[in-house]
KOLVEXFI-603058 format. One record per residue (C-alpha): residue in three letters; x, y, z negated. Coordinates in steps of 0.001 Angstrom, whole numbers, plus 500000, padded with zeros to 6 digits. Each point is the difference from the previous one (the first is absolute). Layout:
BEGIN
<"Ala",<X,Y,Z>>
...
//
This chain:
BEGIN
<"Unk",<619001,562184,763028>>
<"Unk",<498314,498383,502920>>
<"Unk",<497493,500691,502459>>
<"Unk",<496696,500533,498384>>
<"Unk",<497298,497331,501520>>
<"Unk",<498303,502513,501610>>
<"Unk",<502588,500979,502477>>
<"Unk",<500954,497202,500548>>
<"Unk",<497034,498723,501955>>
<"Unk",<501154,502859,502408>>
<"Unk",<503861,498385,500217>>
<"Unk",<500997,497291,502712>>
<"Unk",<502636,497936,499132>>
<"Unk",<501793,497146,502128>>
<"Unk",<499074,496493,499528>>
<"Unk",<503464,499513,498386>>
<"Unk",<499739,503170,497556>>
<"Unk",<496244,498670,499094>>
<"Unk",<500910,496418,499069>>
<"Unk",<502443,501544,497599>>
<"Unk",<497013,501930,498084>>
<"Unk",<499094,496774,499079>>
<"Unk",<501006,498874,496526>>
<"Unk",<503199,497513,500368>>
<"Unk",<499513,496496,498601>>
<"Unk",<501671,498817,496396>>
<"Unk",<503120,498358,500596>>
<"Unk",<498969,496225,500664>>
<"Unk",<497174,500651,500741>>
<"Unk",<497731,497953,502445>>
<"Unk",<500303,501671,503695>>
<"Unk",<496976,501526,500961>>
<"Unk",<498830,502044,503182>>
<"Unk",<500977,503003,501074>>
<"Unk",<499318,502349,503190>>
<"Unk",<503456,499094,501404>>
<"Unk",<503534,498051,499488>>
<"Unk",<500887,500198,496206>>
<"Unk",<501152,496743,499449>>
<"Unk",<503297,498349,500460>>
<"Unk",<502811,497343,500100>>
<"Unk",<502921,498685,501364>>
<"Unk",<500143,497074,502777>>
<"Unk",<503734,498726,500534>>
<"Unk",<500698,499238,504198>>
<"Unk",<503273,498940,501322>>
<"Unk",<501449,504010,499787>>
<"Unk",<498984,500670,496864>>
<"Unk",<496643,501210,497893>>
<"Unk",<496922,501337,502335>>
<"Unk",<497083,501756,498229>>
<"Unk",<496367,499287,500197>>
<"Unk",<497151,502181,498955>>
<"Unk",<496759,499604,499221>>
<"Unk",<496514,501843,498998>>
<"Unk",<498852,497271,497528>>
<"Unk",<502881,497610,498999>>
<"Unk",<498699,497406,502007>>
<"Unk",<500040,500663,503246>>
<"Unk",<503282,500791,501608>>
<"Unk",<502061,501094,502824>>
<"Unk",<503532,500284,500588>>
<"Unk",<501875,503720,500769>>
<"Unk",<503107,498730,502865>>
<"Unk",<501384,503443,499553>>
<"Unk",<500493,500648,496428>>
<"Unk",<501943,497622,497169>>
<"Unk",<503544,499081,498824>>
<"Unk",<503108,498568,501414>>
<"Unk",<502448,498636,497620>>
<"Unk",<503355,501390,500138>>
<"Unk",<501444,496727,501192>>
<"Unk",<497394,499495,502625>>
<"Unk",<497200,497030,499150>>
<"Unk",<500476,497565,497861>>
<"Unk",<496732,501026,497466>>
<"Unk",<497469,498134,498718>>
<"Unk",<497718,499983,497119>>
<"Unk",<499375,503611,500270>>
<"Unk",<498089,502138,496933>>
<"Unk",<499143,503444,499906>>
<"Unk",<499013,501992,496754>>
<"Unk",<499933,503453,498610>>
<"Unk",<501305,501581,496553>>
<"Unk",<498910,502413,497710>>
<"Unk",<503032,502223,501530>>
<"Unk",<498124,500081,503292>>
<"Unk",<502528,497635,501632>>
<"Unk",<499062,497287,502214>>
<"Unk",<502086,497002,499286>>
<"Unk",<500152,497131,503193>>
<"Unk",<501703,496262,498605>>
<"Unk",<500837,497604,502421>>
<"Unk",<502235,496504,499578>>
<"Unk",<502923,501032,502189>>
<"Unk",<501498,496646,501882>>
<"Unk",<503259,501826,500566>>
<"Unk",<500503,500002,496427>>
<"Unk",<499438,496571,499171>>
<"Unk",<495948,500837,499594>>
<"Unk",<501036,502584,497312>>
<"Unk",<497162,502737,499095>>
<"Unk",<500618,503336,501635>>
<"Unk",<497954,503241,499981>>
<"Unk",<499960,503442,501041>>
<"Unk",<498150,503121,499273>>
<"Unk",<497865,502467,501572>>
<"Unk",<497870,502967,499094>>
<"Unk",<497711,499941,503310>>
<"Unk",<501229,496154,501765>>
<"Unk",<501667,501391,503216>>
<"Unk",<502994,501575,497824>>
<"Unk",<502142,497269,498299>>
<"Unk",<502710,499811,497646>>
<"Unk",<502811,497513,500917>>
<"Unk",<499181,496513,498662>>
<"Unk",<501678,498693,496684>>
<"Unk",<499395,496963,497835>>
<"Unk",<496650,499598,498423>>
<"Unk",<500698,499211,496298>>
<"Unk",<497114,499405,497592>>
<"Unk",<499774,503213,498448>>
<"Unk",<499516,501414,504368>>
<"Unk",<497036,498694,500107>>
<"Unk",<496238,501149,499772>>
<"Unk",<497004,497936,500110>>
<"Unk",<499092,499349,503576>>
<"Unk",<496618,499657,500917>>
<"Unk",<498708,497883,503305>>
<"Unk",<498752,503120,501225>>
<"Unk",<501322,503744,498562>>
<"Unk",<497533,503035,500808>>
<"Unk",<501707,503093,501031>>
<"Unk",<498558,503360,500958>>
<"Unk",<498609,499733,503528>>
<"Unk",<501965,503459,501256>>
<"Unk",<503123,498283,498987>>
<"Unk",<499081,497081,502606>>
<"Unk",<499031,502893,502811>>
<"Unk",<503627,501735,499295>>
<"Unk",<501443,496213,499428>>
<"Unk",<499479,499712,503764>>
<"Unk",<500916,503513,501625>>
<"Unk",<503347,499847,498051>>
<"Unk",<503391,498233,501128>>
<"Unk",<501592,497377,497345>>
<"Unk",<503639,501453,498411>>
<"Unk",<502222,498894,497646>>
<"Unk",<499772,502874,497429>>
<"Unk",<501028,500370,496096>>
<"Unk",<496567,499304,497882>>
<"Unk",<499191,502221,496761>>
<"Unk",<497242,498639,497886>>
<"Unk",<497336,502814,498305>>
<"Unk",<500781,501760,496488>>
<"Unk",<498013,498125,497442>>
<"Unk",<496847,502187,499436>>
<"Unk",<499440,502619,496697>>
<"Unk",<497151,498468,498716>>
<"Unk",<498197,496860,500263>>
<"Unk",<497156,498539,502245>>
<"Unk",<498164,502075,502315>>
<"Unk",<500016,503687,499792>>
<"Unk",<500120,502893,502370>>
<"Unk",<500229,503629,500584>>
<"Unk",<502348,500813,496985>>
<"Unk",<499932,503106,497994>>
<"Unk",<503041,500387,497970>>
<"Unk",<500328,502932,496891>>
<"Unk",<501846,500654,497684>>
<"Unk",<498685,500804,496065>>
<"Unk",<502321,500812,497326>>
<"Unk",<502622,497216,499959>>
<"Unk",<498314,497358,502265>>
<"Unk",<498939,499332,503154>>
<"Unk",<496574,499127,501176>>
<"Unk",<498748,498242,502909>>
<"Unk",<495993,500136,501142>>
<"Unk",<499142,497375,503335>>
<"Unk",<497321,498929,501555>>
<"Unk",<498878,496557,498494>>
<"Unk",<499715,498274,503531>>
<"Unk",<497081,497942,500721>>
<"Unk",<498499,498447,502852>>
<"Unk",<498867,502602,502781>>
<"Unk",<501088,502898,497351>>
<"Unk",<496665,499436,497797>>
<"Unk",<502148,501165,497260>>
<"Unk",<497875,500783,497008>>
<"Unk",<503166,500765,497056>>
<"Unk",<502992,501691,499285>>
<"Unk",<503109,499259,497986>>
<"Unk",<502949,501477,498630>>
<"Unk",<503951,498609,499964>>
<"Unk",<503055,501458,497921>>
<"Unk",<503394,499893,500148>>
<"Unk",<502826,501718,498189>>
<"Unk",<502599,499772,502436>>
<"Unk",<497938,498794,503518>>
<"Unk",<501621,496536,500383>>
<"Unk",<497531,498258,496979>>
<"Unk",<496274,500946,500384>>
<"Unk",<497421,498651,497392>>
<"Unk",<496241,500158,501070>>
<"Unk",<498658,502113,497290>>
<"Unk",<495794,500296,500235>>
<"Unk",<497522,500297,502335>>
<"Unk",<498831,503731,499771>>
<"Unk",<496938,499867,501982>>
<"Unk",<497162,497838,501373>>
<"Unk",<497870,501978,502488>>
<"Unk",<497341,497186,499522>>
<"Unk",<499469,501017,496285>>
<"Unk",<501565,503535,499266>>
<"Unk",<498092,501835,503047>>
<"Unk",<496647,500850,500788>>
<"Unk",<500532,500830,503576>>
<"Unk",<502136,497235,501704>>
<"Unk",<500766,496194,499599>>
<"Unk",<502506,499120,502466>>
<"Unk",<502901,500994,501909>>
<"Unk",<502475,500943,497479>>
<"Unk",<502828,501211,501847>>
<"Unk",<503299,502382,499795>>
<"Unk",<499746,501433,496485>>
<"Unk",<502769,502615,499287>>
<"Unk",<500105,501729,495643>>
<"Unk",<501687,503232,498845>>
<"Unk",<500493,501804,496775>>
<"Unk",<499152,503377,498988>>
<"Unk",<499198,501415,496798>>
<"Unk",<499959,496965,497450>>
<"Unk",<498118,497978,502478>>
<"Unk",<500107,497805,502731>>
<"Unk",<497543,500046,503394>>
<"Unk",<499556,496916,502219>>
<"Unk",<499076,500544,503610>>
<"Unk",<498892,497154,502112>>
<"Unk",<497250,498810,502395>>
<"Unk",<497213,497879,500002>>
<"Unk",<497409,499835,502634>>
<"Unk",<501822,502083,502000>>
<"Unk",<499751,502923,498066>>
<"Unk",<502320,501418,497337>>
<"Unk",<499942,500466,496403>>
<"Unk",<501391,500952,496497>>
<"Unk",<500391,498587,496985>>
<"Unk",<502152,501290,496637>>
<"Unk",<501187,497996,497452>>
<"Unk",<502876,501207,496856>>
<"Unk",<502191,497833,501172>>
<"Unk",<501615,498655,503355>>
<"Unk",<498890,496443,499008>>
<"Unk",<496228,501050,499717>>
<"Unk",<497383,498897,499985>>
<"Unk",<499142,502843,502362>>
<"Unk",<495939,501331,500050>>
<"Unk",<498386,501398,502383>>
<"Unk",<500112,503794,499308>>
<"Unk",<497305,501199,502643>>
<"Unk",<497333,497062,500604>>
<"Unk",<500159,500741,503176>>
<"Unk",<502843,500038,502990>>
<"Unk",<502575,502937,500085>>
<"Unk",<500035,499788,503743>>
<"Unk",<497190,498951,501995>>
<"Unk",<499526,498263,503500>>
<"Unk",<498696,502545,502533>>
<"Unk",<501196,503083,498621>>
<"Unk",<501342,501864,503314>>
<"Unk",<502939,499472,500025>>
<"Unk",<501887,497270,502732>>
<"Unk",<501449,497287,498125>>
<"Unk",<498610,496936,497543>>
<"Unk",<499815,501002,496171>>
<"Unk",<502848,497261,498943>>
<"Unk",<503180,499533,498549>>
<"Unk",<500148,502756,497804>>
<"Unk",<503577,501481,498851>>
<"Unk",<500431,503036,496900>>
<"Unk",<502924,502538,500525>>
<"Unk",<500608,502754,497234>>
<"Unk",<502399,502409,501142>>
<"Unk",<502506,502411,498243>>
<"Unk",<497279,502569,499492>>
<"Unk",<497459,497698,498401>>
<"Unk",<497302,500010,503118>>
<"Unk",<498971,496291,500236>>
<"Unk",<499280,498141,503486>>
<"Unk",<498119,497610,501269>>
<"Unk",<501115,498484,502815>>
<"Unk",<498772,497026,502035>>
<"Unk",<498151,498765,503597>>
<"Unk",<499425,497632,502313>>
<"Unk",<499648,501018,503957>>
<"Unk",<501164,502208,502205>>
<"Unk",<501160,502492,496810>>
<"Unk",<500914,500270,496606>>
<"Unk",<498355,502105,497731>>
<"Unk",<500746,501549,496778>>
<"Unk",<497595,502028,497164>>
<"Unk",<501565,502291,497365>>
<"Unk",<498915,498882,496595>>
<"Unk",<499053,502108,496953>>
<"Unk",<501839,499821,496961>>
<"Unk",<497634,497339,498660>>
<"Unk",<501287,497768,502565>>
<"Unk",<496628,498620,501078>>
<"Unk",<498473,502806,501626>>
<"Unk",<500650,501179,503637>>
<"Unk",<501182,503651,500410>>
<"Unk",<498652,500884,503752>>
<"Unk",<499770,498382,502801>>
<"Unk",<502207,497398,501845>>
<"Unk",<502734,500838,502249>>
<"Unk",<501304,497669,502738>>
<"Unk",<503183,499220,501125>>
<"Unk",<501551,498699,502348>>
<"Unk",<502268,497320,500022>>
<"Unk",<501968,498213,502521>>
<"Unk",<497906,496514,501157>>
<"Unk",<498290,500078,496098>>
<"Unk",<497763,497154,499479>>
<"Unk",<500079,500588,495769>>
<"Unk",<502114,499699,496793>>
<"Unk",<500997,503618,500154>>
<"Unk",<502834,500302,497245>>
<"Unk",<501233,503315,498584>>
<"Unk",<502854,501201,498104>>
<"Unk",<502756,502521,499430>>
<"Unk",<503433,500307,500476>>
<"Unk",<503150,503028,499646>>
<"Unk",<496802,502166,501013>>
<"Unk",<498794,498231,502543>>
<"Unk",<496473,497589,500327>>
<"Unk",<500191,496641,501522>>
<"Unk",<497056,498076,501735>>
<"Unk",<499899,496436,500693>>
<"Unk",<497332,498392,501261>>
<"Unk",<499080,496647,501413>>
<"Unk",<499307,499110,504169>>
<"Unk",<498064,497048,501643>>
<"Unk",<497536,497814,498389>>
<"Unk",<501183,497868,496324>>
<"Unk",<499378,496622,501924>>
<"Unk",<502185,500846,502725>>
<"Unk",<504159,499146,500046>>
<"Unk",<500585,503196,500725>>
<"Unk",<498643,501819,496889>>
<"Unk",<502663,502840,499331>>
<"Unk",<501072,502878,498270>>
<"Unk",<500432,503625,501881>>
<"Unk",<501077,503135,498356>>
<"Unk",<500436,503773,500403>>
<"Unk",<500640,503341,498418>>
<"Unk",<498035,503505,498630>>
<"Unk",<500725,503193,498562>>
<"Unk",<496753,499689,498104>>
<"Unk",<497590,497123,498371>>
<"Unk",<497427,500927,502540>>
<"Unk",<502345,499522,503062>>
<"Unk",<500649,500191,502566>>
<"Unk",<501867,496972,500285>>
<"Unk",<502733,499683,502725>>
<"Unk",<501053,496139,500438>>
<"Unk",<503172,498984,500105>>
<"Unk",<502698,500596,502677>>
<"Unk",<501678,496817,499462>>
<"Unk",<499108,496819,498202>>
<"Unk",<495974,500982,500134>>
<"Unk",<499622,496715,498835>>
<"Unk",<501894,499166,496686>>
<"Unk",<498425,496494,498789>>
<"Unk",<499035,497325,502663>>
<"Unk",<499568,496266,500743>>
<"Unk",<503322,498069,499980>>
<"Unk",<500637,496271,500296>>
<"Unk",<497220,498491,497758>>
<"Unk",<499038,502990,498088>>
<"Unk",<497024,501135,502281>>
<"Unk",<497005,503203,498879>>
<"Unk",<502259,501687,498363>>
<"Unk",<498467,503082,499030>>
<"Unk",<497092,501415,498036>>
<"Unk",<502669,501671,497024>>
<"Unk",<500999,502112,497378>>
<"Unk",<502847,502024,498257>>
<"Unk",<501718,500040,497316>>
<"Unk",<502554,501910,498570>>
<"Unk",<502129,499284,497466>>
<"Unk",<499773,502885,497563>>
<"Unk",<502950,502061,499523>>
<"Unk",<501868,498114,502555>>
<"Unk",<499984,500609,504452>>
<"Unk",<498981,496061,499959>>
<"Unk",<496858,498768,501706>>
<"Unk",<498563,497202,500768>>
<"Unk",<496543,498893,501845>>
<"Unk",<497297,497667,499372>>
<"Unk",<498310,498624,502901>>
<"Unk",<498532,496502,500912>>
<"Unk",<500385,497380,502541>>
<"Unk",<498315,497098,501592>>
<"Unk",<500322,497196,497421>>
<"Unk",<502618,497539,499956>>
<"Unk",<499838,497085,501418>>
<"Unk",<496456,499803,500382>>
<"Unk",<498294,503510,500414>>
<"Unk",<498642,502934,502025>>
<"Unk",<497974,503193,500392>>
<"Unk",<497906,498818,496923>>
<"Unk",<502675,498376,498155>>
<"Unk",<502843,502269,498785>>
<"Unk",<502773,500666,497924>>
<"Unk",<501615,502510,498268>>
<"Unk",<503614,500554,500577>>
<"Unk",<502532,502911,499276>>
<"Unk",<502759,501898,501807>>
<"Unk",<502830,502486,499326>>
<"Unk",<499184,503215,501540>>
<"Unk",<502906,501907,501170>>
<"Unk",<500814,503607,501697>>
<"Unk",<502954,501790,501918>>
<"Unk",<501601,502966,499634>>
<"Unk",<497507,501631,502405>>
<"Unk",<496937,498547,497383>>
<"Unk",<498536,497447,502353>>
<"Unk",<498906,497277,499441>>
<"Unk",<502076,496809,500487>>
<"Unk",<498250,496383,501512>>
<"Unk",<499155,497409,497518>>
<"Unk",<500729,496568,500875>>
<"Unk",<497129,497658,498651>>
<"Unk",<502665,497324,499823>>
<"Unk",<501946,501831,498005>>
<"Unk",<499752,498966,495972>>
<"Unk",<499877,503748,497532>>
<"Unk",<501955,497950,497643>>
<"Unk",<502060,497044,499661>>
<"Unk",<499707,497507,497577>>
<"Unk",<501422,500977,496543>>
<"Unk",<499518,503381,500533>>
<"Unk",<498604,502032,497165>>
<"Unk",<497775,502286,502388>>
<"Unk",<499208,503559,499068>>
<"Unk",<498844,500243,496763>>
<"Unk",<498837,503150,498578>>
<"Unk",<501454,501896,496741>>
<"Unk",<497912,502765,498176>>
<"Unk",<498804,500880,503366>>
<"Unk",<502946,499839,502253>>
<"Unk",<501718,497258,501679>>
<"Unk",<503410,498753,499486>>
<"Unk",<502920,501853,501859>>
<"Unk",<502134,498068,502367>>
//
């Protein structure tokens, strides 16, 4: 899922990238400090709307190079500036020109603008006298020139509040989603499960485990969990204190227990990557995997039939600038990785794929289109995934999660979906993060004794 604490103190970020690992305020919020600008608002001059920033909310000063000009020139006052749930900023003024009529446009990152159209009541979202935003988005605010430019807001996320690092499976007739509960500075101690029968309506089901009370060997750091069938039962990987283990349950909705007492994979076994964000694979042949890593390489262990113990040891592999969420899965003969590069708290959190002849590897990337799911307008950290196919069907679709909207970051996430779609040739086609999996009214993809619906 993310970088375990111990590597980190060996990583170096930028000023800007490290005042983002900071948790983002609640919306309204009083300002408080930061390391640099995070902070804020419009200032109308005679040309039109000039930005300052600020550290604390307080003290200010004024950007000369970076704001908005009204189509008609000045003639702007009053401005406000606030930011929706669809990741849109919104900037109000009282245009003069228009007989001191309310006006706004849009923006997902305030140098690109929409043209400017009459504010009516519903256009509107609470301003605030001074709106955090993430301080990278001030650095690129500043290198960028301004454009007139057509502004899409963000799909509504799957499921609600803060969640990240998605896995998405599929049990008999329904689908099942198992996040990350975010919490400040990913001290995540529990795990939950959603449903759906047709992936537009998910219903938050149970929480399936507590590392505080159901394990003896970790309390914290409950990250990336990932569950699979296989013989009557179900198996829940995840980590927790950096380490991964198992749990079974008879059903996908748990609870799950700890089946070992003890971690499945430990920290400092040999092998070059961080025990986290484990992901099952069974393939045709019934051998199990266990894939997962965080480093330089991603690892996988063969399971025995039992599911819980390892069969060998580890292989590596190699994958195209890996940093972890390794995700595995088969297709007219041929397996699929997708994994996850940069860091979760940066913008540029993405999703790169490649190809193998075998579960083991090795894995060549991709030709074209390495990167198939990346930041767009305000949907920014748009990786850490899963897969899911709908059964008897060539229909996919990923989970994956994003820096929350309109107040969020590395440690506060949600979980979104995507149609996943391939050419001719099999490859894998670029998912816009703007782009909605359904629209509204649609009845989804519901599942019928085991298969889904033909189109």
């Amino acid at each position: 899922m993310h970088l375990p604490l111990a590597r980190h103190r060996r990583i170096l970020f930028a000023v800007a990238l490290s005042a983002t690992c900071l948790l983002a305020p609640a919306m309204g919020a009083a300002p408080s400090k930061w390391p640099v600008d995070a902070w804020i608002r419009p200032l109308a001059l005679v040309d039109g709307v000039r930005w300052q920033v600020s550290d604390d909310g307080t003290h200010w000063r004024q950007l000369e190079h970076a704001g908005f000009t009204p189509p008609n020139g000045g003639g702007l006052r009053d401005p406000q500036l606030s930011r929706g749930v669809d990741g849109l900023f919104r900037l109000r003024w009282r245009d003069d020109r228009h007989g001191a009529q309310w006006r706004y446009a849009k923006s997902a990152d305030l140098v690109h603008w929409s043209d400017a159209a009459a504010a009516g009541a519903a256009d509107g979202v609470p301003a605030t006298a001074a709106l955090w935003v993430p301080p990278w988005m001030i650095k690129e605010m500043l290198a960028a020139p301004a454009a007139r430019v057509s502004v899409a807001p963000a799909p509504t996320p799957a499921l609600e509040g803060f969640t990240a690092d998605p896995a998405i499976r599929v049990f008999g007739d329904t689908y099942y989603l198992y996040p990350t509960s975010d919490k400040p500075h990913w001290q995540t101690t529990d795990f939950s499960v959603w449903t759906s029968s047709n992936l537009v309506q998910w219903n938050k089901q149970a929480m399936v485990l507590d590392v505080t009370r159901d394990l003896g060997w970790a309390r914290i750091e409950a990250w990336a969990p990932d569950a699979i069938a296989r013989d009557g039962k179900f198996f829940f990987y995840f980590c927790a204190g950096g380490e991964i283990g198992v749990a079974s349950a008879a059903t996908p909705l748990g609870p799950f227990k700890d089946v070992l007492g003890a971690p499945l994979i430990r920290k400092g076994t040999g092998i070059e990557t961080n025990p986290i964000d484990p992901y099952p694979f069974i393939d045709d042949d019934g051998q199990a995997y266990l894939y997962y890593g965080n480093g330089r390489l991603a690892n996988v262990y063969r399971l025995k039939p039992d599911m819980v113990t390892l069969d060998g040891p580890p292989a590596a592999i190699a994958l195209k600038e890996f940093r972890e969420g390794v995700v595995v899965f088969k297709r007219q003969g041929k397996y699929y990785f997708m994994w996850s590069i940069d860091d979760a708290r940066s913008p540029d959190y993405r999703v790169g794929w490649g190809v193998a002849d075998s579960p083991l590897g090795p894995v060549t990337p991709a030709a074209q289109n390495f990167i198939v799911l990346q930041r767009h307008g305000a949907a920014v950290g748009t990786a850490h995934h899963s897969v899911v196919n709908v059964p008897g069907t060539d229909r996919w679709y990923v989970a994956y999660h994003r820096h929350a909207l309109p107040v969020g970051g590395g440690y506060q996430r949600q979980t979104v979906l995507a149609r996943m779609e391939f050419d001719a040739a099999g490859n894998i086609l670029p998912m816009d993060p703007l782009a909605a999996p359904f629209q509204p009214g649609d009845i989804g993809e519901p599942i019928v004794d085991g298969k889904g619906l033909p189109r």
